[in-house]
N, C-alpha and C positions, 0 to 999 in steps of 0.2 A: 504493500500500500504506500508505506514511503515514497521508493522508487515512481509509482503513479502521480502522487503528489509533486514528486520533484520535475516531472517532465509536463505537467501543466502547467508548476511556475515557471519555465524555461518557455514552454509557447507565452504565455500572458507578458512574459519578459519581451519575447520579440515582438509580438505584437503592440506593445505599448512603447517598445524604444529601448526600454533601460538597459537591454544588451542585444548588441547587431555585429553581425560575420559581415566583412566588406566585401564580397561578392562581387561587384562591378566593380570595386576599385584592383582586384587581384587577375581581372579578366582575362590577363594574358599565359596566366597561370595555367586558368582554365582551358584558355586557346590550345596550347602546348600538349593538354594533356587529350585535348579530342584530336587534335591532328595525329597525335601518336597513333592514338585507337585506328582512328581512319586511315592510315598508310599502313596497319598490321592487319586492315581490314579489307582493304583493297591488295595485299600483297598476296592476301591467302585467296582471294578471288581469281585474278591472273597468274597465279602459278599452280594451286593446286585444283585451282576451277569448281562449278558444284555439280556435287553426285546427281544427279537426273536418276527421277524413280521410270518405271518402266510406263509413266501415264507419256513422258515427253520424249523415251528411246524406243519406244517399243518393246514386245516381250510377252511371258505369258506367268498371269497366277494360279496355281494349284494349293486348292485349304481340302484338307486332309481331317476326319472328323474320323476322331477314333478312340477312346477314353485310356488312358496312358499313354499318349503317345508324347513321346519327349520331343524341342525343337535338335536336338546335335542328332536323333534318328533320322528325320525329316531332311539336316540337312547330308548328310552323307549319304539319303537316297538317292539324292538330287545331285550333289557338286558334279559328278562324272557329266551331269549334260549341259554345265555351265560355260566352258571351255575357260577363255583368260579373266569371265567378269565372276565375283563373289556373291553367293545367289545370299538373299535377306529372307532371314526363317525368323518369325515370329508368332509366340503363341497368342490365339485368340482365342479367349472365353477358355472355358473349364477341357473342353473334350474336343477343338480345332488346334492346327496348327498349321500355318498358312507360308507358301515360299514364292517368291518372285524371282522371275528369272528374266534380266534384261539382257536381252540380245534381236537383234533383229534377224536371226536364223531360226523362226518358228515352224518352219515346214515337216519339222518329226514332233510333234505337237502331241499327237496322239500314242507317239511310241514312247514319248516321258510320260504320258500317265497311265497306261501298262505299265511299262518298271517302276513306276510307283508302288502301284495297286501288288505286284507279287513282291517287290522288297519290306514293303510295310505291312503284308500281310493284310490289304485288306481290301473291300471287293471293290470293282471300280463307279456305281454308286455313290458311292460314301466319299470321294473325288471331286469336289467342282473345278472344275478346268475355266480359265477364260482368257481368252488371246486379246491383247490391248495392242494398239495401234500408236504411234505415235504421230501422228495427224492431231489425235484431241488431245492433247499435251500443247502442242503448237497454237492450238485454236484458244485455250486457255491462256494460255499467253498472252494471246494478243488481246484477249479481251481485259485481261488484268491488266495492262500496261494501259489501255484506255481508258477503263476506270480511275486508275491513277493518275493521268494525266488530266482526265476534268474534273476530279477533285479537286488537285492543288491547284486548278483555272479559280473553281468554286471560293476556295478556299482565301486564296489572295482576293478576291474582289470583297467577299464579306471583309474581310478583318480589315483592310481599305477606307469600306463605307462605313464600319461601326467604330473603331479607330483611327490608323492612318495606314499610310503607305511604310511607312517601316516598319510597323509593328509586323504589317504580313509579310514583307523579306524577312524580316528575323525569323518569324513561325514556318516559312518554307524554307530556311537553311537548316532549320532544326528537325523537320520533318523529312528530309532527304538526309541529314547527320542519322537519325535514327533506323531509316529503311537500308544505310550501306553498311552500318554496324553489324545490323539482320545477318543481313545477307552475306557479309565477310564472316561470321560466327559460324555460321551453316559450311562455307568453305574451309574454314582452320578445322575447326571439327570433325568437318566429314560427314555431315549429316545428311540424308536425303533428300532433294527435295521434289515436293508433293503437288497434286491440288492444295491440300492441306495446309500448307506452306504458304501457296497464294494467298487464302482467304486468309491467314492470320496478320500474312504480312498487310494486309486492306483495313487488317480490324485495329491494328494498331497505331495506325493514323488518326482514327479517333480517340483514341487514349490521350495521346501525346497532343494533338491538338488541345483538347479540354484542358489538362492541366496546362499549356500553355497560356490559353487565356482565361484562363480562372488568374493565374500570376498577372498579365495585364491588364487585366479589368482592375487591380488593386493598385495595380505601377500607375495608371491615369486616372485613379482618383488622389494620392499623393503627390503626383506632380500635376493638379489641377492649378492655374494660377501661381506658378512657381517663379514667374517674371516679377512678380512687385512684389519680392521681397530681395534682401541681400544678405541671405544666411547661410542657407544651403544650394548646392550646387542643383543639374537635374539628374547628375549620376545620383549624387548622392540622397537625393528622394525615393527614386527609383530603388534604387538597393535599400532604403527602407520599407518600402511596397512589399520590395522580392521577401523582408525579414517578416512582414508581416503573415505571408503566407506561407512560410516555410514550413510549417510544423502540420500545415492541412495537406500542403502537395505529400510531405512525408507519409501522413495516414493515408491519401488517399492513394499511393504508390502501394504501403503494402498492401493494405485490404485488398487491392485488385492482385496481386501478385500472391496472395494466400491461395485462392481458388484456383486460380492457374497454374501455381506451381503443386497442388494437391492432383489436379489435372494432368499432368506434367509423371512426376514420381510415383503416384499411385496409380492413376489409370494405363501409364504408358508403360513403365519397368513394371509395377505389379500382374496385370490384369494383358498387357498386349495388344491394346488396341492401339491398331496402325495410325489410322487417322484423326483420332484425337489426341495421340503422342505429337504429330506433325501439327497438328496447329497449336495448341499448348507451346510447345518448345518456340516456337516463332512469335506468339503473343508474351511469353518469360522472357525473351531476349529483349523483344520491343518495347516492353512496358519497363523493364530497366531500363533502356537506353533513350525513352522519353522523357523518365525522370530525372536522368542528370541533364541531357538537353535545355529542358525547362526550366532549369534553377542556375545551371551554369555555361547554358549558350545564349540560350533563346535573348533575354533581359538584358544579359552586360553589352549584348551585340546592338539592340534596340538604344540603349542607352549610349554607346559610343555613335550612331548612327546620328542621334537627336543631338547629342553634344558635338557636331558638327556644322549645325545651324547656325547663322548670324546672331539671334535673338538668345542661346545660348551659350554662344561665347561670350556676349557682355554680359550675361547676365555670372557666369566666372570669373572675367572682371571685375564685376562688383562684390564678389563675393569676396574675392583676394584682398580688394582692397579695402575691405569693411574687416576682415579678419587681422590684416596688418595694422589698422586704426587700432584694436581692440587691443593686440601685442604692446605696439607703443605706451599703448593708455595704463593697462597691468605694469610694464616695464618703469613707467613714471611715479607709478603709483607705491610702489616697491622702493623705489631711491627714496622720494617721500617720506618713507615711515624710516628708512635707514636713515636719514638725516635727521629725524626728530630725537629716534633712540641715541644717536650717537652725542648729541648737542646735549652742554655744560647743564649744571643743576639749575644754576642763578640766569639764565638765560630768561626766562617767563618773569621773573620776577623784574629786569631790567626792562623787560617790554611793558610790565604793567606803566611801572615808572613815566612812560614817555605818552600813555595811553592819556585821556583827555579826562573828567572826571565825571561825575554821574549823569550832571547838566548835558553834556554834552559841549562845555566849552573847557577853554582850556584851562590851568591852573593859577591862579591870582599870582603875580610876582611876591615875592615874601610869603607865600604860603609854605607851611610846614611840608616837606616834601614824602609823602608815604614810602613807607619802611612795609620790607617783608616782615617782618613781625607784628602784623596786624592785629588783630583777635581773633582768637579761635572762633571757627566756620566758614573763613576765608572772604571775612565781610571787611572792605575796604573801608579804612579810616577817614575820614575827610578834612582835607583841608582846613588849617585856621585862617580867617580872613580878619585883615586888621580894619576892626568896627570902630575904628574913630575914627574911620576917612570921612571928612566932609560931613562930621558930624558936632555938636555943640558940646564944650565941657559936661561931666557927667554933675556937675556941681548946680544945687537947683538953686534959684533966683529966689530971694524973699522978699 
């Protein structure tokens, strides 16, 4: 419960200010660290390339339903007709186990699921055979890439017309930073890829967008009217925005990344289902690679883009120069007190001396001159004024 407690005072902390991670001030940081990602992601793409399932090489699947049957049985019925490619045996459900064989040499089609049927002992009923094409592989492609492409048309004109034009460059770099991470992870890996594949990699555009502008929507209500003032900068609003939501993008990163990764290690390592291992696995990569996007691309990009502007430069200007005002002023202020502390005991007392007296005028010639030794309470003496000036003997007339 502690620990619960301590990570609500840390949200209400950054939500309120009293402690903020410079995020857009460290940008470059973060630059550094996605270009890495991206050249480790693109280098496993053009050298090791991705596994293509037999929907976009062609090929044939055989699922084998038979109650004990193991997958290393399954696949050592099969390896002898795979020739140089490694055939993918995976169990499905309690009493199938299912093998694909990508090659585009189908033409003994029928004489691999006879040697199935007598090495697995079992009749050839109990066999579904199905010869896939890759033509619908191709066609899937292309439709995916379509969809994709009028999405982020979609996509940039909203965020456009509801914010500005930077905000949707920053949300489309970060949405293609997100989809080559994908898809370089599935290359270093080795992983196959699917339909399955496709549709995740579609579904987590919308991820990654939401959490983006769920952070923007808060970046422009903190740099609302951020010109008339001369305090803060609009990086540094901004990255207060980003602070403000940081602790929602974090929940709402994992809650979505709990299902899907239960998706993911339970339904795909335990249970063996094919295709919802392949979209799982491509929606776990993207929803992590959305969420640093979102916090450490998307905003600092947006905010170096805007602090480019005219109206944002001076208004940095001003901010410089209201802070250097401020420096001086603490700086003076500081000598100030060092010079009072430093200065003689009787120094006060000698200014009293020259000071005018209560009247407000100055001290009669011949008057007794005040002495620091006044009376106790630091009540000033006053003056004797010689009361025979211009005045008649004290001696009365009879």
């Amino acid at each position: 419960m502690s620990r619960l407690s301590g990570l609500r005072s840390v949200g209400h902390k950054l939500y309120s200010g009293e402690i903020e991670y410079d995020f857009v001030g460290k940008k470059k940081r973060w630059y550094a660290l996605s270009a890495l990602i991206l050249v480790l992601a693109v280098a496993g793409l053009l050298g090791r390339g991705l596994s293509q399932g037999i929907e976009f090489k062609g090929g044939a699947v055989f699922t084998v339903n038979k109650p004990g049957l193991s997958v290393s049985q399954v696949h050592d019925a099969i390896e002898e007709f795979t020739g140089s490619h490694e055939p993918i045996v995976q169990k499905v459900g309690s009493n199938q186990v299912r093998a694909q064989i990508a090659s585009k040499d189908t033409g003994n089609f029928n004489n691999i699921k006879e040697a199935l049927s007598v090495k697995l002992g079992v009749a050839p009923d109990k066999i579904d055979s199905e010869l896939v094409g890759p033509s619908w592989g191709k066609e899937i492609s292309k439709k995916a890439l379509q969809g994709l492409v009028i999405f982020m048309i979609l996509v940039v004109i909203y965020l456009s017309i509801a914010f500005e034009w930077r905000m949707a460059l920053a949300a489309l770099v970060a949405l293609i930073h997100d989809i080559v991470i994908t898809i370089g992870v599935y290359a270093l890996v080795g992983f196959e890829v699917t339909p399955g594949t496709v549709i995740g990699l579609l579904t987590i555009l919308g991820y990654s967008l939401y959490d983006t502008v769920v952070v923007f929507d808060t970046v422009k209500e903190t740099t609302r009217g951020i010109t008339k003032q001369n305090k803060i900068t609009f990086s540094q609003a901004a990255n207060r925005g980003l602070n403000q939501t940081l602790v929602r993008s974090i929940n709402t990163s994992v809650v979505a990344l709990l299902p899907v990764g239960a998706l993911l290690f339970v339904g795909g390592g335990l249970l063996g289902a094919g295709m919802l291992k392949d979209i799982a696995l491509s929606l776990f990569v993207g929803l992590a690679a959305g969420a640093f996007s979102s916090i450490f691309i998307a905003t600092p990009m947006f905010a170096d883009l805007k602090e480019r502007t005219p109206e944002m430069r001076q208004l940095a200007k001003r901010v410089a120069q209201h802070q250097a005002a401020q420096a001086k002023a603490a700086a003076r202020g500081e000598g100030e007190g060092a010079a009072k502390s430093a200065a003689p005991a009787g120094a006060d007392a000698d200014e009293d001396r020259d000071d005018d007296d209560d009247d407000g005028e100055p001290a009669a010639a011949g008057s007794t001159p005040r002495t620091s030794g006044s009376s106790s309470g630091g009540v000033r003496r006053q003056p004797t004024r010689n009361r025979s000036r211009n005045r008649p003997s004290g001696k009365r007339k009879h």
